[in-house]
C-alpha positions, 0 to 999 in steps of 0.5 A: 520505580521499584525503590525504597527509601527509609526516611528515619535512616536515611537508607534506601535501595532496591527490592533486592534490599528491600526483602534482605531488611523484611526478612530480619536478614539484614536491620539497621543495627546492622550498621550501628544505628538505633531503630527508635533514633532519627538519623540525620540525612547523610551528606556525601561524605559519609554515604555508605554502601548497605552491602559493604562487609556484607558477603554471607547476608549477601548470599543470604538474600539471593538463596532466600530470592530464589526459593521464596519468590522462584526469581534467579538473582542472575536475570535481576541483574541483567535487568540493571539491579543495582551491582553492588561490585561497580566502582561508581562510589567510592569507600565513603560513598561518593560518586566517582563521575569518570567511573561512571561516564566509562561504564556507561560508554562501554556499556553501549558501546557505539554512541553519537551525540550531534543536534542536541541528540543521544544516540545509542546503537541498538543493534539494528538502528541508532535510538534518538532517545539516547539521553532519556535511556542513559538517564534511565539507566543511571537513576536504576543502577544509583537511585540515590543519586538527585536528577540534577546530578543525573543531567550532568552525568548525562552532559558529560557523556554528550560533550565527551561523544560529540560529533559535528553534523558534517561528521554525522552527514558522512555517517548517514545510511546510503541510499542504496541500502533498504534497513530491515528487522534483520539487516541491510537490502543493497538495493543495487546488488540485492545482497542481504548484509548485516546491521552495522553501527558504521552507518548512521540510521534511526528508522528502519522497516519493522519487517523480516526479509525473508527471500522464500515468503510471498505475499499471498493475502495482499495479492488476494487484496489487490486482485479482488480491489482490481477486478476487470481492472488490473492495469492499475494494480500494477501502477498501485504495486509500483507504489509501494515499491517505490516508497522503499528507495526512499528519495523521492527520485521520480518526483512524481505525487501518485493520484488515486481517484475514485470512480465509483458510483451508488445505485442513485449515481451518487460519489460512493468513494468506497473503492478502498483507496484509503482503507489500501493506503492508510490501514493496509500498506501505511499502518500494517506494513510501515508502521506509524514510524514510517506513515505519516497522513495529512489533510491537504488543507492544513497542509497547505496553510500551516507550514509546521505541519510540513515536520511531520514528514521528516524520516517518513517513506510513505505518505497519505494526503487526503483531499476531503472534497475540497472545491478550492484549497487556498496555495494548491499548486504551490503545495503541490510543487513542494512536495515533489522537492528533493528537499523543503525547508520550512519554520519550525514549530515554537523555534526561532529557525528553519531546518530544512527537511529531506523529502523521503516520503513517496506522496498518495493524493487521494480523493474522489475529486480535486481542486482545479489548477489555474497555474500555467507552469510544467511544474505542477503538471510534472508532479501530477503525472501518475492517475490510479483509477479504482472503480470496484466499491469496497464490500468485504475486502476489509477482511484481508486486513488481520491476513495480511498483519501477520509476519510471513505475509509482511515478508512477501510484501518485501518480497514483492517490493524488491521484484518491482523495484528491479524492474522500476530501476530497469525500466528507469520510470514508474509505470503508467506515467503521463506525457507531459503535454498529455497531464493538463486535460488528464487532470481538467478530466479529474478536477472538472469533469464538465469540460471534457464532455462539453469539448466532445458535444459542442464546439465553437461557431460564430454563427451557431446557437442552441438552445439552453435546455436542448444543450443541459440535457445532452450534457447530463445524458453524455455523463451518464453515459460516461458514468462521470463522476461530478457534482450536480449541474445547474444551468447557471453553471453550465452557462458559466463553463460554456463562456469560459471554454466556448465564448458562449453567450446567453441570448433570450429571444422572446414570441408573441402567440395568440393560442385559443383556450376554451373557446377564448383567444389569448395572447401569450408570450413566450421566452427561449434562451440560446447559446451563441457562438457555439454548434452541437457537434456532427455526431459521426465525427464526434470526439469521444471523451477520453475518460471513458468507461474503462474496458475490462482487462484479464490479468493475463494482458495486464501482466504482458503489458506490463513486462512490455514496458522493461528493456528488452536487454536487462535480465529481469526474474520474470519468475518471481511473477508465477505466483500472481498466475496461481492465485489468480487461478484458483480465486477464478477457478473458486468464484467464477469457474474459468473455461478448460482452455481459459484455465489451460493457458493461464497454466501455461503462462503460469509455468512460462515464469518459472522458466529462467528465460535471457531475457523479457523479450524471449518470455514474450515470445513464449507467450505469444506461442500460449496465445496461439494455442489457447486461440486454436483451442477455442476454434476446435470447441466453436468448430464442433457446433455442439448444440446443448440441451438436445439428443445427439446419437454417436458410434464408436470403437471405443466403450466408454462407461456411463461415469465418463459422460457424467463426469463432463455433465452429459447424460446417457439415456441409452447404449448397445453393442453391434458387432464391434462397434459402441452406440451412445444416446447422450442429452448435451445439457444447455449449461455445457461450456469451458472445460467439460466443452472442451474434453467433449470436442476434443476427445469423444467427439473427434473419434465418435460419428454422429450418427441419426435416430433412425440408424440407431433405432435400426441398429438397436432392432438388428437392421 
């Protein structure tokens, strides 16, 4: 702790004391004491200061301090050494408590003392711990002083800045203002303002805003997580966006479902859901502040575990693969509260809790629901689909925990909470009457494909093993996810959902075997009440194999859902289109025309535009071009790894084909005209097609070996 204590004297102090005794600067006879003779411990009374009357050895020790150890006297005061000038004792040495409760409370300043709690401003938030550090802080300044009389001192200052919990709850922090490292976002205005003890918090976002930085790793991430599949990355961005309003406004439980499958077709639940919402956004971005997890089990049998909610913004709910979670959809319907209200771990109370957090139900699959009420489908009404298996994506993470990165996560959250509030809703939400089959189709995928195979007829019957082995095959067809199908269960789901019966009907047959007749008997199980649906007007199941999206058609559609009337910064987005270029043109070399219209989109949003609906309208413009594009390239009927012959008025140089991949075997001069033999290779496509078509082809003639031969020869 950084204190000394002379039991022979009773004397005692800091270091800074410590090394005046050590260095003969300053000796017990120095205050009329005998080294060989004990003295009895001091009573209040007669305590006495050590560097009372002691200015030259005073001055002594800080030269000494400084040139022995290199340590300037100054900063151990600012780390609370002991101030040898404070007025907390007085000439016999005994403390003055109004002194020190007055130093103290104009030491920090803004202090509040509600629910048995310290709190102290820090300059950016108000710390709970305000008992503990006022404590500290008296034990260095004094640590003679016994933690009995600490504790009072402590008291004293608690009942001397009391305020009732009415006073505090007119403190607390609006919810209009997102508190960051570096200030206050007004969420309404998105003015930028600085911290103030006016308001009462004691969380804040451990992250920098920074209106210039973007958050080019995290989209990297979510890109390659959603490949093909970029619809859902704007329902996962929205929410993490929506996890800043912190008030649960929407009252909604985000489902992200797995839909992944190994080689052998088993449940991979590797498509990074967990890895995005614990490791990436939870622990990197939140911090473990403002991220709490919880098993969905334990949750819904251990009421305590409900306080650790309290003060969260993001919260992760696992579900472990569980068939039937005993109060699942009373759990459910709790969360989406605005408030809860449950028994306090060790405390004869309750406190009811305000729900902040937004709620990610993560699993790859769920527990039915038998409840009949809108309550627990109104919760469930948002389903991210992730289906791309995880590979090496781990490796963003360190990118994306560095400052700037976490800047342009802020960034990107502030964009899409405009939009949100524009819109009025989270993206990607379900009707309600549409949530009950889009759940069944998630917590019992069975159903679903039996309603697109059979249907209900009193007259009907088919056979057992005709009827199992349409089921397996229309789920594989489907690639759905389920548990293994046994026959006892299929006949199970067919009674629930069909009133199907298992009927047995049982033949007698004479068969001859080795020239021996023998009769056998044979058993065949059909299920009545039911018919194998007309193929042509079958249902297809509505989970289905999800079609692939480019980021292009996601992003239009995902403006489409803002109001046409309100002034959204469609700008903001052009970053999106950059890296999404340069990862295609990296990985996957995208067309000359695919590459051109992104460009043009990608300019498109940098153009401040009145309104989304005009920036559409723009786009519909690039759309067109790229389609007149790919019908000049398709109209041209390049045949690839073939001889073609060409003439020209123009020279073009032999680095000109080579730069398109075409190669030239042989050219001449005739008069003024240019002849060309070029080998078109078979792999030509994209942009090198394009410039083929569009600028050698359109001002060359084909010409036909022979004319050329002739040509060459002088004919």
């Amino acid at each position: 702790k950084n204190v000394w204590y002379c039991w022979r004297h009773n004397l005692g102090g800091s270091v800074f004391e410590l090394i005046a005794f050590c260095e003969g600067i300053l000796s017990c006879k120095d205050y009329g004491l005998d080294p060989e003779t004990v003295r009895p411990r001091m009573n209040k009374e007669d305590k006495i200061k050590i560097w009372k009357d002691k200015k030259e050895q005073f001055k002594k020790t800080v030269k000494v301090v400084k040139e022995k150890f290199n340590i300037d006297f100054t900063m151990l005061k600012n780390k609370n050494i002991r101030n040898t000038e404070n007025d907390w004792f007085d000439n016999k040495g005994n403390i003055i408590r109004e002194n020190i409760v007055n130093s103290i409370i104009n030491k920090f300043e803004h202090i509040i003392s509600s629910n048995e709690n310290i709190y102290l401003w820090l300059n950016d938030h108000y710390d709970e711990q305000g008992k503990e550090i006022i404590a500290k802080y008296i034990h260095e300044n004094a640590p003679e002083l016994s933690s009995r009389t600490i504790s009072d001192l402590v008291q004293e200052i608690y009942n001397l800045t009391f305020i009732t919990k009415e006073e505090l709850k007119k403190m607390q922090l609006p919810k209009k203002f997102l508190p960051v490292k570096n200030g206050l976002i007004d969420l309404e205005t998105f003015e930028f303002l600085p911290h103030t003890p006016n308001y009462f918090y004691t969380k804040k976002l451990n992250v920098i805003y920074n209106p210039n930085k973007i958050p080019k790793h995290f989209v990297d991430y979510l890109l390659s997580r959603f490949e093909n599949n970029y619809t859902e990355m704007f329902k996962v961005i929205e929410d993490f966006a929506v996890a800043h309003l912190r008030d649960n406004r929407f009252q909604i439980i985000s489902i992200w479902m797995g839909l992944s499958k190994t080689e052998t077709g088993l449940v991979s639940g590797e498509e990074g859901k967990t890895f995005t919402a614990e490791n990436i956004i939870g622990r990197t971005y939140f911090g473990d502040e403002l991220f709490t997890k919880v098993d969905l089990r334990v949750l819904s049998e251990k009421d305590n575990e409900w306080y650790t909610l309290k003060d969260k913004w993001w919260h992760t709910i696992s579900v472990n693969e569980e068939s039937h979670i005993l109060n699942f959809a009373k759990t459910i319907e709790d969360l989406r509260d605005p408030s809860f209200q449950k028994p306090i771990k060790h405390a004869k109370h309750q406190e009811l809790i305000e729900n902040q957090a937004y709620h990610i139900l993560i699993g790859n699959t769920f527990p039915p629901i038998n409840a009949n009420t809108k309550a627990i489908y109104r919760s469930l009404k948002k389903i991210v689909y992730w289906k791309k298996s995880m590979g090496e994506d781990w490796k963003y993470l360190e990118k994306i925990n560095e400052d700037d990165e976490k800047s342009g996560m802020l960034n990107l959250a502030l964009l899409f909470i405009k939009i949100i509030q524009a819109r009025g809703s989270l993206y990607g939400t379900l009707n309600i009457d549409n949530v009950p089959d889009e759940y069944t189709r998630i917590s019992e995928p069975l159903v679903p494909i039996l309603n697109s195979i059979f249907e209900k007829d009193p007259n009907g019957q088919v056979e057992q093993h005709e009827a199992y082995k349409l089921v397996i095959e229309k789920a594989q067809e489907q690639e759905n996810i389920m548990q293994r199908l046994s026959l006892a269960k299929l006949t199970k789901l067919l009674r629930q959902n069909f009133g199907a019966v298992l009927s047995r009907t049982t033949t007698k047959e004479t068969i001859n075997e080795n020239g021996e007749n023998k009769k056998i008997t044979r058993h065949q199980d059909f299920y009545i009440g039911i018919k194998i649906k007309n193929n042509e007007n079958n249902n297809k199941i509505q989970i289905e194999k999800m079609n692939s999206d480019t980021l292009e058609k996601a992003l239009l559609d995902y403006l489409k859902t803002i109001p046409k009337n309100d002034r959204i910064r469609v700008s903001d987005l052009s970053f999106l289109f950059h890296i999404y270029i340069n990862i295609e043109n990296k990985e996957k070399k995208l067309g000359y025309s695919d590459t051109l219209f992104l460009k043009s989109l990608e300019n498109l949003c940098r153009t401040e535009f009145s309104s989304v609906s005009e920036f559409l309208k723009e786009v519909e413009k690039a759309s067109k071009y790229k389609e007149n594009n790919e019908n000049i390239i398709k109209s041209q009927n390049i045949k690839t790894d073939e001889i073609k012959y060409f003439k020209t008025a123009e020279y073009y140089t032999k680095e000109y084909f080579s730069d398109m991949g075409i190669a030239l075997i042989d050219s001449f001069d005739s008069g003024n005209e240019h002849y060309y033999r070029l080998k078109i290779p078979n792999d030509l496509n994209g942009e090198n097609a394009y410039r083929f078509s569009s600028y050698f082809s359109m001002k060359a003639i084909p010409i036909s070996e022979e004319e050329f031969e002739s040509k060459r020869q002088g004919g």
